[in-house]
C-alpha positions in Angstrom: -45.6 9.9 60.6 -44.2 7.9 63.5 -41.9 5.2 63.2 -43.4 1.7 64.0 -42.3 0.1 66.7 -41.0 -3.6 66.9 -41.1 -6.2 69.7 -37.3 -5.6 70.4 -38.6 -2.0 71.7 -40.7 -2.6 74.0 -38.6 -5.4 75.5 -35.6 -2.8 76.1 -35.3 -1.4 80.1 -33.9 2.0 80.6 -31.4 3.5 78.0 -32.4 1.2 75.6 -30.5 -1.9 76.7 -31.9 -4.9 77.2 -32.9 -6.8 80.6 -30.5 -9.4 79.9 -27.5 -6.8 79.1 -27.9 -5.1 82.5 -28.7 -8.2 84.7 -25.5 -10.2 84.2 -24.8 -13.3 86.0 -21.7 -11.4 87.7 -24.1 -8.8 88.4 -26.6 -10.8 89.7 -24.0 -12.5 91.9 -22.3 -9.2 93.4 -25.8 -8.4 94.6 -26.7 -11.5 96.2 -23.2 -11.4 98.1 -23.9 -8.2 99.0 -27.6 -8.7 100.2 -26.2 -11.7 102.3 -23.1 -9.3 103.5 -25.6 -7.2 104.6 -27.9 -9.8 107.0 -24.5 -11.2 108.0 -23.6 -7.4 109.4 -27.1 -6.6 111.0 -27.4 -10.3 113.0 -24.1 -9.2 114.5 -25.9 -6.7 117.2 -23.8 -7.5 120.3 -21.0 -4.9 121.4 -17.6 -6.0 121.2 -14.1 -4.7 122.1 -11.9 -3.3 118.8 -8.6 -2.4 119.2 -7.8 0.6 117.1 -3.5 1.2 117.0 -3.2 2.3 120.7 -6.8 2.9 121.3 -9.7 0.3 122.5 -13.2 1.4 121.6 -15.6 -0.6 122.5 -19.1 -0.7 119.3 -21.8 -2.8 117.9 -20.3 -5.4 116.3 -22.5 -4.2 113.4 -21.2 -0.9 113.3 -17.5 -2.3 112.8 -18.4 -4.9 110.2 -20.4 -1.7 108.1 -17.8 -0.1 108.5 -15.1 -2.4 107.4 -17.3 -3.7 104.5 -17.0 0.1 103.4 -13.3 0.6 103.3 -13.2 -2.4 101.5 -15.9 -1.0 98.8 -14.6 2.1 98.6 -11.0 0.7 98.3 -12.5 -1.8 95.9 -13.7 1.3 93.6 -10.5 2.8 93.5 -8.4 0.3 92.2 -11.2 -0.6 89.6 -11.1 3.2 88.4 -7.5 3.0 88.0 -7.0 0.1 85.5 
């Protein structure tokens, strides 16, 4: 015999949580900043001068924001592993 399933089951996403578990409003937010991060970067397509220490490269401006945005991620992660 199978067990009978209840309205509660079939409302649950992947892993058995709910939608409303895994799309928290801080979620939802992060993802919205980082969708308009991401437009912000990529409308940025002109090449610029960086100065790098001694060196001066000259990129896409794109390129430098991606790149920053990245270090800050990853940075970001770290220090949320750590606590």
């Amino acid at each position: 015999m199978s067990a009978k399933r209840t309205t509660t089951d079939r409302v649950r996403g992947r892993g058995g949580r709910r939608w409303s578990e895994v799309l928290t409003p801080g979620r939802v937010l992060v993802g919205a900043l980082a969708a308009l991060g991401l437009v912000f970067i990529f409308e940025n397509t002109r090449s610029t001068e960086i100065r790098v220490l001694f060196a001066e490269v000259t990129m896409p401006l794109w390129l430098a924001l991606l790149g920053t945005a990245l270090i800050g991620a990853v940075c970001g992660a770290f220090f949320m592993r750590r606590r």
